[in-house]
N, C-alpha and C positions, 0 to 999 in steps of 0.2 A: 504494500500500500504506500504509493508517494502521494497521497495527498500533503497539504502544506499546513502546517498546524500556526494558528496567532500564538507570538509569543512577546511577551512584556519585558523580558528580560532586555535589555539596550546593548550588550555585548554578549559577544561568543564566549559559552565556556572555555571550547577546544583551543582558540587564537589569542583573544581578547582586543577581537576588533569590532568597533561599531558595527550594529548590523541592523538590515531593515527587518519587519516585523515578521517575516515569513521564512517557516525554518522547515528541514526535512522532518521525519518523525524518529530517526536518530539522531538529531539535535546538529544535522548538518547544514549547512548555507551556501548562496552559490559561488561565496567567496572563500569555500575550502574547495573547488572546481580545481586541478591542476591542468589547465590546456593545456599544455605545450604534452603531456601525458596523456592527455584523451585521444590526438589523432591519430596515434598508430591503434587502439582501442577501436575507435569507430571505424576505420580503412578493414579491420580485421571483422568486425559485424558486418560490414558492407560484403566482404569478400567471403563469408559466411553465406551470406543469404545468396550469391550469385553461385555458388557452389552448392548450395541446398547443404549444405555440412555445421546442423545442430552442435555438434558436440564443439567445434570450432567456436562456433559464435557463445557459448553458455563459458568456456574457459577463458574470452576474453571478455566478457561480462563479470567475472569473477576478480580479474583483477581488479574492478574499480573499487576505492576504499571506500565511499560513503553512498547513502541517497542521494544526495546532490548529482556524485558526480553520475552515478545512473540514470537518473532524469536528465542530466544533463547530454549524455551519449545518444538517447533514446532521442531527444527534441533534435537531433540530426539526422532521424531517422524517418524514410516515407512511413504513409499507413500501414502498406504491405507491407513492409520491414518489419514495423512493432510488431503486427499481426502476427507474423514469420517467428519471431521474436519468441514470443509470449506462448508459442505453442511449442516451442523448442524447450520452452521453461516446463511445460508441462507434462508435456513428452518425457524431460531427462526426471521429474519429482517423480513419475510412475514407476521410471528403469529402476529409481533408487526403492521405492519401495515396495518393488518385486523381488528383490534381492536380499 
């Protein structure tokens, strides 16, 4: 769940930088975002999806540290992607609890 929760708090636990009122539901913001680290992240869910290779796109999903930065990979993504996406995620939660 990325929804965005209100939070009253005026700075980040994690930094201790000003921050606006909308935070991940792990207490992340989109100013814990590492760009310059997301684009080999996203190139690799893009190159996932044009391969149809789940398991590819769910291991470079994993590297991301927070919600932020997941929401954040994802808003670079078309619909079909997320779509793509999101059933690779459920696809691989079945394998694991078939197992």
């Amino acid at each position: 769940d990325h929804t965005l929760l209100m939070d009253t708090k005026e700075y980040c636990e994690t930094c201790g930088a000003r921050r606006r009122i909308e935070r991940w539901p792990d207490g992340s913001t989109w100013r814990h975002v590492q760009r310059p680290r997301m684009q080999p992240l996203i190139r690799a869910v893009w190159d996932a999806y044009e391969l149809d290779d789940g398991f590819m796109a769910i291991e470079a999903m994993e590297e991301l540290a927070n919600n932020a930065e997941q929401a954040w990979v994802e808003s670079h993504l078309s619909s079909a992607q997320q779509k793509w996406l999101q059933l690779q995620r459920y696809v691989s939660r079945d394998d694991i609890s078939t197992n």
